[in-house]
C-alpha positions as CSV (number, residue, x, y, z in Angstrom):
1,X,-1.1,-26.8,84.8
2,X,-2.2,-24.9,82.0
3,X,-3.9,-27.4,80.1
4,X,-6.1,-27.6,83.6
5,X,-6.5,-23.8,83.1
6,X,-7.6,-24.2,79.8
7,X,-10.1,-27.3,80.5
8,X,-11.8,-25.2,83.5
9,X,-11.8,-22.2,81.1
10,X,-13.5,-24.5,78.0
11,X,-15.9,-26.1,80.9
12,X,-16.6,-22.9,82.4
13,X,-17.6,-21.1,78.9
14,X,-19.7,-24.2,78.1
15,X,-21.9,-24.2,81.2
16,X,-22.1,-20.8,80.7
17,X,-23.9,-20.8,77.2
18,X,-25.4,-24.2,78.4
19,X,-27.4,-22.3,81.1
20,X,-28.7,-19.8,78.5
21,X,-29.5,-21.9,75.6
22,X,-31.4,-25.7,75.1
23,X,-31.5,-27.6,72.6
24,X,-34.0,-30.9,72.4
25,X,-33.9,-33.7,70.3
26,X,-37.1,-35.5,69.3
27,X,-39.1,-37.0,67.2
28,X,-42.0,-40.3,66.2
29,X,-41.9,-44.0,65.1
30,X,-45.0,-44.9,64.4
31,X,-45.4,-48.2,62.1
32,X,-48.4,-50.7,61.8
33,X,-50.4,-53.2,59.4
34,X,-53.0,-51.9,57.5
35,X,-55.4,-53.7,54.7
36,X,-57.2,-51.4,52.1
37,X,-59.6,-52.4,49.6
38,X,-58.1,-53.8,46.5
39,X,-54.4,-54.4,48.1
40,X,-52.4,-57.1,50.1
41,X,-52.0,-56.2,53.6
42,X,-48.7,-54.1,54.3
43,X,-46.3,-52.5,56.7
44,X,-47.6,-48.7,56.6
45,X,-48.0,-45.5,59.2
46,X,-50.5,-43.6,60.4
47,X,-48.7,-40.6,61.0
48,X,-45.4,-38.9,59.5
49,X,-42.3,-40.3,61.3
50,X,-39.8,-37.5,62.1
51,X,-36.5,-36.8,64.0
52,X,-36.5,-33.5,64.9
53,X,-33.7,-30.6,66.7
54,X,-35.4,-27.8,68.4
55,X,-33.4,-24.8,70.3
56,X,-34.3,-21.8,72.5
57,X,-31.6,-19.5,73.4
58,X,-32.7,-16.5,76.2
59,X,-31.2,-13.5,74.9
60,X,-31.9,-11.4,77.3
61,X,-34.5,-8.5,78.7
62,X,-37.8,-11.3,77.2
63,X,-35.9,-11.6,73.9
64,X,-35.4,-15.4,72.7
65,X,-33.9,-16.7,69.6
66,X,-35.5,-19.9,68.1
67,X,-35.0,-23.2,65.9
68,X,-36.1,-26.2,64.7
69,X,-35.2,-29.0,61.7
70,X,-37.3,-31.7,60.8
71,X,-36.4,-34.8,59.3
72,X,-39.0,-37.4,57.5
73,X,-38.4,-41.0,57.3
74,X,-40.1,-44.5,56.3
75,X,-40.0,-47.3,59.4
76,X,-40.6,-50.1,57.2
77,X,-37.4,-49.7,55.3
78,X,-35.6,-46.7,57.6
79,X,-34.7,-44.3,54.5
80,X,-34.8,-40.5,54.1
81,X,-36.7,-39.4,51.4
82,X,-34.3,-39.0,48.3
83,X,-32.8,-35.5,48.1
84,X,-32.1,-35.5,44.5
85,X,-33.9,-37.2,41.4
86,X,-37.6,-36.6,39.9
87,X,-39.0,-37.5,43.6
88,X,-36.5,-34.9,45.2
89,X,-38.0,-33.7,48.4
90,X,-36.3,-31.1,51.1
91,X,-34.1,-33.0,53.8
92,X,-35.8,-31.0,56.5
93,X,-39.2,-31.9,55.0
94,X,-41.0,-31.1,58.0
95,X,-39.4,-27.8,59.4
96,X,-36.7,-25.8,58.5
97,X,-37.2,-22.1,61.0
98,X,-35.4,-19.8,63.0
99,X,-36.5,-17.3,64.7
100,X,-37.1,-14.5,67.3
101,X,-39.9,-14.3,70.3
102,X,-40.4,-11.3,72.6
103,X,-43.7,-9.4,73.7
104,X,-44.2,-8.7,70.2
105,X,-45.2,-11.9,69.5
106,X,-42.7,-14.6,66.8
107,X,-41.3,-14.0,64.2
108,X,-40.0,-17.1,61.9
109,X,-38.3,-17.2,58.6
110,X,-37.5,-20.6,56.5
111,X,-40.3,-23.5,55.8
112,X,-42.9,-24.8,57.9
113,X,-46.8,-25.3,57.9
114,X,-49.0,-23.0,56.9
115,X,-51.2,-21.2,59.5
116,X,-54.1,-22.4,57.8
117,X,-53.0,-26.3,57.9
118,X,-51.3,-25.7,61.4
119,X,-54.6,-24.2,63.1
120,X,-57.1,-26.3,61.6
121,X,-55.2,-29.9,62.8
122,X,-56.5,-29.1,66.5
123,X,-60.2,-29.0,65.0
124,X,-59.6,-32.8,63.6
125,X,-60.5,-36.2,65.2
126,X,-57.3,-37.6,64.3
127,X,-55.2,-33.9,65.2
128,X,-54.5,-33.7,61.8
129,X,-52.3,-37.0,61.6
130,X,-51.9,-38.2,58.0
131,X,-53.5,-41.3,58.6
132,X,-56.2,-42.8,56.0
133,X,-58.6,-42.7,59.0
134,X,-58.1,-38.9,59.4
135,X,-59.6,-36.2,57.4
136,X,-57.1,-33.2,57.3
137,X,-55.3,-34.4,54.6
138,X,-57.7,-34.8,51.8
139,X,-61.6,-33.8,52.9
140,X,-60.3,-31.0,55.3
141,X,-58.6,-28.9,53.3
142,X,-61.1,-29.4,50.6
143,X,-58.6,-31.5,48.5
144,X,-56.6,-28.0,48.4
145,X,-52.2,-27.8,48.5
146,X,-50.4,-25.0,49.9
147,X,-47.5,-26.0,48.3
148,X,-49.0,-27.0,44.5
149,X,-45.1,-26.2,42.3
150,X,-43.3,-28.4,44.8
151,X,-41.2,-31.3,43.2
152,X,-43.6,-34.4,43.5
153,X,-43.9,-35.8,46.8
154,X,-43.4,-32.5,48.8
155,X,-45.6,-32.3,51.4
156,X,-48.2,-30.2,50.1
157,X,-49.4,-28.3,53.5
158,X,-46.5,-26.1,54.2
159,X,-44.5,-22.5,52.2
160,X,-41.2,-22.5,52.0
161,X,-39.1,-19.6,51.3
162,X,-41.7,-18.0,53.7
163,X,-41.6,-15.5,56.7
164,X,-44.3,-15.8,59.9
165,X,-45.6,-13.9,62.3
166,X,-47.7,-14.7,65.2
167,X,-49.3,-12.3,67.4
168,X,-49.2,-12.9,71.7
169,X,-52.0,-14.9,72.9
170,X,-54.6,-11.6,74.0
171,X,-57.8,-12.3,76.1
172,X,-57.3,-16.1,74.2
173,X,-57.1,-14.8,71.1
174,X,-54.0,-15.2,68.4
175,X,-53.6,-14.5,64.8
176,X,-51.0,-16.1,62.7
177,X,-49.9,-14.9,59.1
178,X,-47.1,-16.3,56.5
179,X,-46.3,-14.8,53.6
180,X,-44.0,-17.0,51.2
181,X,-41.5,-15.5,48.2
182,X,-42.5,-15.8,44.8
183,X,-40.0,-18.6,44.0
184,X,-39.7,-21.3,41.8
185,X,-39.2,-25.0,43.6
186,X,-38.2,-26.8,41.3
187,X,-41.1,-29.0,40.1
188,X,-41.3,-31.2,37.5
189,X,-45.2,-31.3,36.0
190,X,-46.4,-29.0,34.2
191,X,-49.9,-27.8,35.7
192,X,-52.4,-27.3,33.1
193,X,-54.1,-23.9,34.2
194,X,-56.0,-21.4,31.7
195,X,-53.7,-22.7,29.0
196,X,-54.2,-25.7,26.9
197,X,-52.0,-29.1,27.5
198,X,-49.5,-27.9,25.0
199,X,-49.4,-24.4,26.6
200,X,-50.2,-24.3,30.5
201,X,-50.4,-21.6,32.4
202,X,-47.6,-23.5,34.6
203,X,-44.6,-25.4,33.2
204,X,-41.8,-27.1,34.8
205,X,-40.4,-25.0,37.7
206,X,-42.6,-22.6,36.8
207,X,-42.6,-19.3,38.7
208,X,-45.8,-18.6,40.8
209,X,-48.2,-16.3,39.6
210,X,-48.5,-14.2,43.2
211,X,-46.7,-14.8,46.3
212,X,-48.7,-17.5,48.5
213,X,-49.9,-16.1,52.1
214,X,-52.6,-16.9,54.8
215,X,-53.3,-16.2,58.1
216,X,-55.5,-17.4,60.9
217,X,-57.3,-16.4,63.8
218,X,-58.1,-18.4,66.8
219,X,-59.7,-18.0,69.9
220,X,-59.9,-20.1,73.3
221,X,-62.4,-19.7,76.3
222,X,-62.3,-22.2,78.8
223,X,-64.5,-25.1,77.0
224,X,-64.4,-23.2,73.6
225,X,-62.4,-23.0,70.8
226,X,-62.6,-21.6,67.3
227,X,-61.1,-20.5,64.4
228,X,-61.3,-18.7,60.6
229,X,-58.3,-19.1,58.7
230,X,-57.8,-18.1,54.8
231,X,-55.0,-18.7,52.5
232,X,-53.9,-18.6,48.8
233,X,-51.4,-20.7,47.0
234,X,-48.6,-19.8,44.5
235,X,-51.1,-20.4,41.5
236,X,-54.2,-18.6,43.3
237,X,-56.3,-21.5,44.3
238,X,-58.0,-19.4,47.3
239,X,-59.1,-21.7,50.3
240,X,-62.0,-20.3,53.4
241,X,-62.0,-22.3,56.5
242,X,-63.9,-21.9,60.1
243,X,-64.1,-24.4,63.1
244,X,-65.1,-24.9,66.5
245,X,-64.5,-27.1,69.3
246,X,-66.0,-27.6,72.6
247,X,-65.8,-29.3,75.6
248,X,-68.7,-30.4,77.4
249,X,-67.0,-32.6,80.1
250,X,-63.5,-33.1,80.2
251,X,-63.7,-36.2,78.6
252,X,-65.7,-35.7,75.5
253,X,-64.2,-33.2,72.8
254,X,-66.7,-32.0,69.9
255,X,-65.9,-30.3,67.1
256,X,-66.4,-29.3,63.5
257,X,-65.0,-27.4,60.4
258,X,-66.0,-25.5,57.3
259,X,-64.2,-25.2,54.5
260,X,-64.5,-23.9,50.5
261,X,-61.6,-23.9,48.4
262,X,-62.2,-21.5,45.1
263,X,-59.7,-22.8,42.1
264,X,-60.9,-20.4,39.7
265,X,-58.0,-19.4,38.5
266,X,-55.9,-22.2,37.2
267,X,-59.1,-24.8,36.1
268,X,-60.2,-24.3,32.3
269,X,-63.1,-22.4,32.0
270,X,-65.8,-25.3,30.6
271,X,-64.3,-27.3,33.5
272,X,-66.1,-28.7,36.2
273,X,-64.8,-28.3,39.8
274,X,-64.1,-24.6,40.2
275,X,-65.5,-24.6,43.6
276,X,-65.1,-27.7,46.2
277,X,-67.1,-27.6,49.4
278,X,-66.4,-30.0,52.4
279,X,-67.9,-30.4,56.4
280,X,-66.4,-32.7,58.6
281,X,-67.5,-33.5,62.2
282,X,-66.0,-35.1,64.9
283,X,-65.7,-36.4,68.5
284,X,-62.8,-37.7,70.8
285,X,-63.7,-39.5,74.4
286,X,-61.3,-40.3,77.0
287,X,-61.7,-43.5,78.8
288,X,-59.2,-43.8,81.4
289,X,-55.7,-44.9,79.4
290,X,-57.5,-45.4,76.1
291,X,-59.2,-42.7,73.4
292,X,-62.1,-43.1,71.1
293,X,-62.0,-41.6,68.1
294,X,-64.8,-40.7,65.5
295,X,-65.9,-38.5,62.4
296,X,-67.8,-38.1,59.6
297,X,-67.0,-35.5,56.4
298,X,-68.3,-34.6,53.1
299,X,-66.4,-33.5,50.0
300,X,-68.5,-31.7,47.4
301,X,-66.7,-30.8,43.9
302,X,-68.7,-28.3,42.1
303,X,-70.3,-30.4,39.1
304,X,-68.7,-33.7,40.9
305,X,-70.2,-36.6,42.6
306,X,-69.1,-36.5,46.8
307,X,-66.9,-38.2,48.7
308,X,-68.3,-39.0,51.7
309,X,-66.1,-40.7,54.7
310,X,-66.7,-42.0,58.5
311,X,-64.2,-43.5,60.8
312,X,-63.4,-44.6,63.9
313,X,-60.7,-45.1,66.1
314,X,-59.2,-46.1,69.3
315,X,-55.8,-45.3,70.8
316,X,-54.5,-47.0,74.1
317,X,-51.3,-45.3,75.8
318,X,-49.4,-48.1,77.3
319,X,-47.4,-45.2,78.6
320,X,-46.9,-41.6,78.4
321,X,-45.1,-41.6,75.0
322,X,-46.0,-45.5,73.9
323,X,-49.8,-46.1,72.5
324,X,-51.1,-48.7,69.9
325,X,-54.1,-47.7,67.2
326,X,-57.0,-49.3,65.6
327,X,-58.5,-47.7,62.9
328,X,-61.4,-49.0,60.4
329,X,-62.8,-46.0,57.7
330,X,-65.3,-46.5,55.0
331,X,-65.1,-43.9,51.9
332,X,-67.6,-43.6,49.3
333,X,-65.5,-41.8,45.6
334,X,-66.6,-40.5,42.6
335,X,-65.5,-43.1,40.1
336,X,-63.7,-41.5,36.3
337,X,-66.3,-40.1,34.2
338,X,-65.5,-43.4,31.8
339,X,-66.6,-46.1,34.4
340,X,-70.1,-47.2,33.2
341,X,-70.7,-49.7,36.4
342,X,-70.9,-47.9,39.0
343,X,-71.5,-43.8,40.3
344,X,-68.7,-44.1,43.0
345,X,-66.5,-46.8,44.8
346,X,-66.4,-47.8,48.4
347,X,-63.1,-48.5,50.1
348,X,-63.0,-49.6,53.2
349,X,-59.5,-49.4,55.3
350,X,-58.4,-51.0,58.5
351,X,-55.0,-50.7,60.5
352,X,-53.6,-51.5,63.7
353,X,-50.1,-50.3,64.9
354,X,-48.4,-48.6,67.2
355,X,-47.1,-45.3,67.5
356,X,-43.4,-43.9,70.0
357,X,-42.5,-40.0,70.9
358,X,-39.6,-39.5,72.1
């Protein structure tokens, strides 16, 4: 009889915090075969595959308390990135938050993307996804890292050791600011700066010179979107970025971004490439299950020859979390300044694949 007691008791207590609190598990596979220029065709991914824990609790008079952990992962051989090592990269590579939300907005403390990187994905053909397709990896941000004294292979487009804030979405408008500690994280290059080789500004797990921060500011009306976001990295490297989207049928999806990145402060002063300049634009059309997607961008060095890069795409959903992907790009790079040939090369790259939330 008691044990009974007990049981109900436990059961009760759980539905009880079970009725106040969720907590959802997710994530993406997405694998595929893609063929670049110069290589054999292999098992790749368009976008980042993750497994992922996200919790709300209700605390209570509009007060919630908030998570989420992110895990990345390779599908063609199903590891975690290594955790120790010269490659060493964060277990929760993607997120790693928690949080309060209210009226006053969010407040978030841990690692995530920045506001910068976070805004400007929904201004992107491919929203952002790290495919070779896309643009937001390289010719969006203007070849610019948030995250530039990371160990190597740290995703460069988030702060850790960072706190957030976003504002409540007002008349469709929202600005979002992170400010990250002035921490070393353990990297293991030594970034030549306004130093010399043999003296760089920034060693191995070198401190950053200021703390990183940016913020950005969006607005939404009914077709329209847009946005101006600003951020600069632990080593000063100052990036400016605006967009727009808009909408003129519910099908079709236009948009375009801006952006400069100013690295000033860490490239020698003889040196080319203090400033870097890059457009993109873009389109997405609905057609019934399927989605086309195209773009064309611009990356402009200071002193550099451009890259220059148009895709397309198409993504058909076989269901609501299920599609499969065709992509074929063609990018135009400024060769090394010791390649006599030729002024650039052309890669071409093409992929097909399929892509699973769950």
């Amino acid at each position: 009889m008691k044990k009974s007691l007990v049981a109900l008791a436990l059961m009760g207590a759980f539905a009880g915090a079970h009725a106040q609190s969720s907590v959802t598990i997710y994530g993406t596979v997405d694998a595929g075969v893609s063929k670049t220029t110069g290589t054999t065709a292999q098992i790749g991914k368009r976008d980042n595959n993750k497994l992922g824990f996200r919790g709300v609790e209700d605390l209570g008079s509009g007060l919630k308390a908030l998570f989420q952990l992110e895990i990345r992962y390779e599908p063609d051989t199903g590891t975690i990135e290594s955790t120790s090592g010269a490659n060493s990269r964060p277990l929760f590579q993607g997120q790693s938050r928690v949080g309060l939300q209210g009226d006053f907005g969010t407040v978030r403390l841990g690692r995530g993307l920045t506001p910068f990187q976070e805004t400007s994905t929904a201004f992107e053909p491919w929203s952002g996804v790290p495919a070779v397709a896309g643009y937001q990896t390289n010719l969006q941000v203007a070849g610019y890292t948030s995250d530039p004294l990371a160990p190597p292979g740290t995703s460069g487009n988030r702060f850790s050791n960072a706190v957030w804030y976003n504002t409540p979405v007002i008349n469709g408008f929202q600005l979002n600011v992170a400010v990250g500690a002035k921490e070393a994280l353990g990297n293991t290059v030594a970034i030549v700066g306004r130093g010399t080789t043999l003296a760089p500004q920034y060693g191995v797990n070198a401190l950053p010179s200021a703390n990183p921060w940016g913020a950005s500011a969006t607005y939404t009306l009914n077709q329209f979107a847009a946005y101006a976001a600003y951020e600069r990295n632990a080593i000063e490297t100052k990036l400016w970025s605006v967009g727009a989207s808009y909408k003129p049928m519910p099908a079709l999806k236009l948009m375009a971004t801006y952006q400069k990145q100013d690295m000033d402060h860490t490239v020698l002063p003889n040196a080319a490439n203090h400033e870097t300049d890059a457009w993109i634009i873009g389109a997405n059309y609905t057609m019934g299950p399927g989605k086309l997607l195209l773009g064309y961008g611009v990356k402009t060095p200071d002193r550099i020859l451009k890259t220059k890069q148009a895709s397309i795409g198409y993504e058909y959903n076989i269901s609501t979390r299920t599609y499969i992907y065709f992509d074929l790009s063609n990018k135009k790079t400024p060769l090394p300044a010791t390649t006599a040939t030729t002024n650039d090369s052309t890669v071409n790259h093409y992929s097909v694949g399929i892509h699973h939330n769950f």
